[in-house]
PADO-626398 format. One record per residue: residue number from 1; y negated, z, x of N, C-alpha, C, O, CB in turn. Coordinates in steps of 0.2 Angstrom, whole numbers. Atoms other than C-alpha are relative to their C-alpha. Glycine has a CB too. Layout:
+-----+-------+-------+-------+-------+-------+-------+-------+-------+-------+-------+-------+-------+-------+-------+-------+
| num |  n.c2 |  n.c3 |  n.c1 | ca.c2 | ca.c3 | ca.c1 |  c.c2 |  c.c3 |  c.c1 |  o.c2 |  o.c3 |  o.c1 | cb.c2 | cb.c3 | cb.c1 |
+-----+-------+-------+-------+-------+-------+-------+-------+-------+-------+-------+-------+-------+-------+-------+-------+
| NUM |     Y |     Z |     X |     Y |     Z |     X |     Y |     Z |     X |     Y |     Z |     X |     Y |     Z |     X |
...
+-----+-------+-------+-------+-------+-------+-------+-------+-------+-------+-------+-------+-------+-------+-------+-------+
//
This chain:
+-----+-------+-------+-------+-------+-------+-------+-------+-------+-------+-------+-------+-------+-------+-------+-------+
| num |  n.c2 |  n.c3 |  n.c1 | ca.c2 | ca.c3 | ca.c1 |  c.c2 |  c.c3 |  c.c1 |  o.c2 |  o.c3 |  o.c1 | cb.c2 | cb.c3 | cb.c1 |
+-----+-------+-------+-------+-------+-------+-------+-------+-------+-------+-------+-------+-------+-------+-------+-------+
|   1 |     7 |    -1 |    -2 |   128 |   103 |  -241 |    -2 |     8 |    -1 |     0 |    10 |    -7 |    -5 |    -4 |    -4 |
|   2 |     2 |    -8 |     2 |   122 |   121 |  -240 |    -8 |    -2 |     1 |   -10 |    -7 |     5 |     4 |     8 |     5 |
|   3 |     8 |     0 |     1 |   103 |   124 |  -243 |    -3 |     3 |     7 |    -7 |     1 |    12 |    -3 |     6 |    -7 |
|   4 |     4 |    -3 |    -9 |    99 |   136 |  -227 |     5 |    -4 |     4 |     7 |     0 |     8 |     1 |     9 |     2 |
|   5 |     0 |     0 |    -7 |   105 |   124 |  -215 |    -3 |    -6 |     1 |    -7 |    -7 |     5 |     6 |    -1 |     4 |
|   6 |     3 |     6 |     0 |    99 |   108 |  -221 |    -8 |    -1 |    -4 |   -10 |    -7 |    -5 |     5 |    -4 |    -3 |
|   7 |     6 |     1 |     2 |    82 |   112 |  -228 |    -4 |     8 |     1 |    -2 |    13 |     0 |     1 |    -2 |    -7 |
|   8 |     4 |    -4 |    -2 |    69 |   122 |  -223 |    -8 |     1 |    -1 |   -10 |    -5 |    -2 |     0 |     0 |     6 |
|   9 |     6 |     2 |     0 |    50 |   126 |  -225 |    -3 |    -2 |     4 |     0 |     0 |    10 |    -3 |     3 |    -1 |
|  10 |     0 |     3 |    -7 |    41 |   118 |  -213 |    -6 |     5 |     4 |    -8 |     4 |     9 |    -1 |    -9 |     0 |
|  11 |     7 |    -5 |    -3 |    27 |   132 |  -212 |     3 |     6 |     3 |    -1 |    10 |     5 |    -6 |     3 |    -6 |
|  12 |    -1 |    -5 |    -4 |    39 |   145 |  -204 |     2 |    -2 |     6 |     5 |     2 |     9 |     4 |     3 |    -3 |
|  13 |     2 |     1 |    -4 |    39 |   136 |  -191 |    -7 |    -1 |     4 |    -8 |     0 |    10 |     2 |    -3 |     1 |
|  14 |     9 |    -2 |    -1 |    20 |   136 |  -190 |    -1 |     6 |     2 |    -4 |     8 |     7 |    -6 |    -1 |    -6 |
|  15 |     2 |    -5 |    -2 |    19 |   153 |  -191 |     3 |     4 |     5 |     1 |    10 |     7 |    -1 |     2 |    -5 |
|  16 |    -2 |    -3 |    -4 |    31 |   158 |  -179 |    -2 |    -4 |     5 |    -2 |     0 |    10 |     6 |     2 |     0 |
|  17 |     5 |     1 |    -6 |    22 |   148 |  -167 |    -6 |     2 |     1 |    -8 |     4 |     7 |    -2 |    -6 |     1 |
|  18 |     6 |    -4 |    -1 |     7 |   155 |  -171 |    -1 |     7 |     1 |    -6 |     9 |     4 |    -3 |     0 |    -4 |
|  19 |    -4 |    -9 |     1 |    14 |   174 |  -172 |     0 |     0 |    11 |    -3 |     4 |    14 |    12 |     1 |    -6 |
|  20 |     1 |     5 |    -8 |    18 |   165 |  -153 |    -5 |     2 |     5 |    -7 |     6 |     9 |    -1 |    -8 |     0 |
|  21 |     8 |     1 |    -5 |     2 |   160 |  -146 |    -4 |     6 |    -1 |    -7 |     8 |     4 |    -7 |    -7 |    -4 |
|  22 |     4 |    -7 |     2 |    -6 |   177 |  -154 |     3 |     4 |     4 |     1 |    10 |     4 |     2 |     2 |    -7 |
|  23 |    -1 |    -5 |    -3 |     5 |   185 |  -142 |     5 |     8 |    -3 |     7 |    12 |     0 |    -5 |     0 |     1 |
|  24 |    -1 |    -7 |     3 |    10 |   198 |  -157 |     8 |     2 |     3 |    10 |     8 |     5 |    -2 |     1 |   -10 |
|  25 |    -6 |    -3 |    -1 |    28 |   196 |  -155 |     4 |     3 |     9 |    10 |     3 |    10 |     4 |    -5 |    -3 |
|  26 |    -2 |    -3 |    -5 |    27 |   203 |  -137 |    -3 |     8 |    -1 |    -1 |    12 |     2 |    -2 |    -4 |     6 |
|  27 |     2 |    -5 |    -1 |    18 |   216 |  -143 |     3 |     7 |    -6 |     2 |    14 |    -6 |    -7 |    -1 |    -1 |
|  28 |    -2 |    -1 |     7 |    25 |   219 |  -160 |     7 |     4 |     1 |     9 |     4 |     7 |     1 |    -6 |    -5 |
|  29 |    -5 |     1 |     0 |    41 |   228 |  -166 |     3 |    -6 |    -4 |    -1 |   -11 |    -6 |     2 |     5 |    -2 |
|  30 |    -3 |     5 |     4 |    55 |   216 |  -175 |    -2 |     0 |    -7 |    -3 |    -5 |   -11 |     8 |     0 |     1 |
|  31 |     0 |    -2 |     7 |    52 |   227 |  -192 |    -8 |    -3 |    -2 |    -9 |    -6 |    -7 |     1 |     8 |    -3 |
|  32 |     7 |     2 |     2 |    32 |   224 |  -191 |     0 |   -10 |    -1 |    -3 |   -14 |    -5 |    -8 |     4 |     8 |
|  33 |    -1 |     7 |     0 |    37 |   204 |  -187 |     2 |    -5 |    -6 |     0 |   -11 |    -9 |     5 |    -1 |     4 |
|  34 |    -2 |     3 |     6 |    47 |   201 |  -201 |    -7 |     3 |    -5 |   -11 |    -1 |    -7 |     9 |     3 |    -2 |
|  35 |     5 |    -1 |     6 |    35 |   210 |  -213 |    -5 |    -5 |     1 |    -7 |    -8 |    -4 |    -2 |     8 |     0 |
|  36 |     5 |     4 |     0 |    21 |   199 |  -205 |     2 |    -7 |    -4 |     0 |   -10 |    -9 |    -2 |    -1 |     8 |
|  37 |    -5 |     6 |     3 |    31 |   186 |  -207 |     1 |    -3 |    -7 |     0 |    -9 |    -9 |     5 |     0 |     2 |
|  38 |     0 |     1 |     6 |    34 |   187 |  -224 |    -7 |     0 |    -3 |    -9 |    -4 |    -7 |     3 |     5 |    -2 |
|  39 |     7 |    -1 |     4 |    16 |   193 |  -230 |    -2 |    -8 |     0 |    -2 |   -12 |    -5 |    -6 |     5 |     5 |
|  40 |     1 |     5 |    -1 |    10 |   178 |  -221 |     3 |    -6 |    -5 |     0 |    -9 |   -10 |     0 |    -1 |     6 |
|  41 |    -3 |     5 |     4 |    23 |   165 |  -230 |    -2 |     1 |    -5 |    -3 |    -4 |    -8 |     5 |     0 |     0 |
|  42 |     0 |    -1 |     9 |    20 |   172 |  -247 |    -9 |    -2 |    -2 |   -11 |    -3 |    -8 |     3 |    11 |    -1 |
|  43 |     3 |     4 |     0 |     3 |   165 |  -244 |    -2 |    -6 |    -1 |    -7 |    -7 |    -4 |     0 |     1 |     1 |
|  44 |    -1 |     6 |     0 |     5 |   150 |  -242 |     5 |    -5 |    -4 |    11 |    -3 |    -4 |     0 |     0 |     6 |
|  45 |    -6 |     5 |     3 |    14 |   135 |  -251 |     5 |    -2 |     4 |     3 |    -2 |    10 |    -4 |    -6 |    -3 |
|  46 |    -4 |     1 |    -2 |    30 |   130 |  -248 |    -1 |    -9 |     2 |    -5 |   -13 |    -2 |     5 |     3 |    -4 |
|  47 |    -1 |     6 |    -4 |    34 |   113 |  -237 |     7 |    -2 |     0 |    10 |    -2 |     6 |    -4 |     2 |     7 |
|  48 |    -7 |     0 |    -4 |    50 |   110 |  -236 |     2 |    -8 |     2 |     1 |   -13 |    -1 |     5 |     4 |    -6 |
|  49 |    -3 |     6 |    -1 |    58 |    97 |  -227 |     8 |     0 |     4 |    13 |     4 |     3 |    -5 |    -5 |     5 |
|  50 |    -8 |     2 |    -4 |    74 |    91 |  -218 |     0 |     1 |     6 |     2 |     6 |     9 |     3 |    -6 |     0 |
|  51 |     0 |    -1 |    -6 |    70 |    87 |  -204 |    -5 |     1 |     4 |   -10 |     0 |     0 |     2 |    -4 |     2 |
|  52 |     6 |    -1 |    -4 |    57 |    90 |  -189 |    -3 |    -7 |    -1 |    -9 |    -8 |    -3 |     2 |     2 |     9 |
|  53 |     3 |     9 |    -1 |    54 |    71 |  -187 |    -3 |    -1 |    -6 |    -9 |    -3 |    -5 |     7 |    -7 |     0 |
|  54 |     4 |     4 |     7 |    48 |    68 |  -205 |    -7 |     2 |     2 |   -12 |    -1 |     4 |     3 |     5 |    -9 |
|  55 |     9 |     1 |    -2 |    33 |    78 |  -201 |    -3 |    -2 |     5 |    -9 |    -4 |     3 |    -2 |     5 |     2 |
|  56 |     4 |     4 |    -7 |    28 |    72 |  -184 |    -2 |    -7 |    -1 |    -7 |    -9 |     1 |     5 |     1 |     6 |
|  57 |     3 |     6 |     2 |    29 |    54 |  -191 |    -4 |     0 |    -6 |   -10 |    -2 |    -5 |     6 |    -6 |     0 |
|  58 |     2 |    -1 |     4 |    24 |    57 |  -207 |    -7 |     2 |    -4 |   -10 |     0 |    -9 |     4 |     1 |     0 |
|  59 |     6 |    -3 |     2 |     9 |    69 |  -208 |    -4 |     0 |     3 |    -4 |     2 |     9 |     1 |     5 |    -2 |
|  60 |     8 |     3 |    -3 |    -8 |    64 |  -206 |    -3 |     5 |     2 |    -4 |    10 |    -2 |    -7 |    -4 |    -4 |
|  61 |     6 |    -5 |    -5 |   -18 |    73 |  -192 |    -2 |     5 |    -5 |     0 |    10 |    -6 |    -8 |    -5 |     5 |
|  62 |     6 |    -3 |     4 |   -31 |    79 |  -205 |     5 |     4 |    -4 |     2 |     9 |    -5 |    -4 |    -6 |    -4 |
|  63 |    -2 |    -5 |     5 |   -19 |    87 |  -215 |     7 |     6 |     4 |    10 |     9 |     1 |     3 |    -6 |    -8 |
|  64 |    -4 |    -2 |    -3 |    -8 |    94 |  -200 |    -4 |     7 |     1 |    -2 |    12 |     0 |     2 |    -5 |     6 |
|  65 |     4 |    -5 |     1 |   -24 |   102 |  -196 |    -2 |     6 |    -5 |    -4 |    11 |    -3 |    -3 |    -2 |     0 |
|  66 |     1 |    -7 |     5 |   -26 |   111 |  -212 |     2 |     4 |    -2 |     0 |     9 |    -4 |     0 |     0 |    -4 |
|  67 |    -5 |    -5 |     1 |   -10 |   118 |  -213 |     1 |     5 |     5 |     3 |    10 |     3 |     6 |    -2 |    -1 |
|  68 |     2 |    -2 |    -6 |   -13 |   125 |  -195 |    -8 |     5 |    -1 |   -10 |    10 |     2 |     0 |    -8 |     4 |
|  69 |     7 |    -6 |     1 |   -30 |   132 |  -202 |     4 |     5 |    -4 |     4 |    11 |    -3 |    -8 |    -4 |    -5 |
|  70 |    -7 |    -5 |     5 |   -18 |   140 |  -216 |     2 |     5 |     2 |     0 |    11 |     1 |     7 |    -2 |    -2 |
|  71 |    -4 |    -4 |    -5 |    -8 |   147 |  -204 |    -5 |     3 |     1 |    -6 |     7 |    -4 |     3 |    -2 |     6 |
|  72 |     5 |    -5 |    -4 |   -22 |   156 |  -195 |    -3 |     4 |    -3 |    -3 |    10 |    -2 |    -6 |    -3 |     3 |
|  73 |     4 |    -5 |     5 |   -31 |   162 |  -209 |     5 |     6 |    -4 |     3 |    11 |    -6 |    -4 |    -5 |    -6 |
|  74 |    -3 |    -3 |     1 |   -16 |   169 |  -216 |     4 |     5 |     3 |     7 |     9 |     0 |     1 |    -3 |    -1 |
|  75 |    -2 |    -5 |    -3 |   -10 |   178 |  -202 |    -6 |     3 |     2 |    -4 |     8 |    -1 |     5 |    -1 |     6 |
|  76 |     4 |    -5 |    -2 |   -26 |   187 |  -197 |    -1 |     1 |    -8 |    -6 |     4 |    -8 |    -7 |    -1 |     4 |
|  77 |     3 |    -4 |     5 |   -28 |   191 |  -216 |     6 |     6 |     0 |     5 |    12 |    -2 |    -2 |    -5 |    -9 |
|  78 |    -4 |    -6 |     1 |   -10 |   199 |  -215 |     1 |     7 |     4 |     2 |    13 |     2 |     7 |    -3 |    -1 |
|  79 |     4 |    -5 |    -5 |   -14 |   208 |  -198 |    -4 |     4 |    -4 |    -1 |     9 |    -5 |    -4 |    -4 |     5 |
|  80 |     5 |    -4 |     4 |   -28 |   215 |  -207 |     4 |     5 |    -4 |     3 |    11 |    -3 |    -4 |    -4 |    -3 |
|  81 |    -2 |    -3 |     5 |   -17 |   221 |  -222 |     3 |     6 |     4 |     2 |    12 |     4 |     4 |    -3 |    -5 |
|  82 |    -4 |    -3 |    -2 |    -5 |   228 |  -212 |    -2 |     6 |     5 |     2 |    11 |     5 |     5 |    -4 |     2 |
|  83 |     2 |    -5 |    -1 |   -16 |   237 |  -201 |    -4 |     6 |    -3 |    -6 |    11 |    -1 |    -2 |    -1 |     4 |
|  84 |     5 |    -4 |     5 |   -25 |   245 |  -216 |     6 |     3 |    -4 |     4 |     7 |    -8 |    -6 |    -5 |    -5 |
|  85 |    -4 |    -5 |     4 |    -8 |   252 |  -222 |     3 |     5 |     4 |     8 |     8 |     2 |     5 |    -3 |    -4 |
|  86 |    -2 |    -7 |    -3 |    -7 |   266 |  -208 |    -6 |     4 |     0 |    -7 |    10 |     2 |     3 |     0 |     8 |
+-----+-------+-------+-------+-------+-------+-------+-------+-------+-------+-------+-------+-------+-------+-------+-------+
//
C-alpha cells in the first residue's frame, strides 16, 4: 500500500472543482494555482478517504453542503490574500 495512491483528502477535489467553476484556472498561471491551492487547503480540515464512492453514499446532503460552503469561503478568502500580496 503506498499512501499517495490509495488515500486522499477528499476536499482537493472540492476545491479544484471549484477553482473550475470560478474559471480561475483558465485565467491563472500554474504557480498562482498551486499556491491558491495550497492557501485554500491549509484552511480547511482534512477529509481523507479511499474512495469517491464512500462519499457519495455516505455523506448527508446537509453536511455535503457545508464543506462546499468551506470551499467557497475559502477560496475567495485566499483570492483575496493573494491579490493583496502584489
Amino acid at each position: 500500500m503506498t499512501l499517495n495512491d490509495d488515500i486522499h483528502n477528499y476536499y482537493e477535489k472540492l476545491v479544484i472543482d471549484h477553482i473550475s467553476e470560478q474559471g480561475l484556472d483558465k485565467d491563472k498561471d500554474p504557480d498562482y494555482l498551486a499556491d491558491l491551492s495550497c492557501i485554500v487547503l491549509n484552511q480547511l480540515p482534512p477529509r481523507y478517504i479511499r474512495y469517491e464512492v464512500d462519499m457519495a453514499f455516505y455523506l448527508p446532503q446537509s453536511e455535503r453542503f457545508e464543506m462546499q460552503m468551506k470551499v467557497e469561503e475559502a477560496v475567495r478568502k485566499a483570492v483575496d490574500f493573494l491579490q493583496n500580496q502584489n
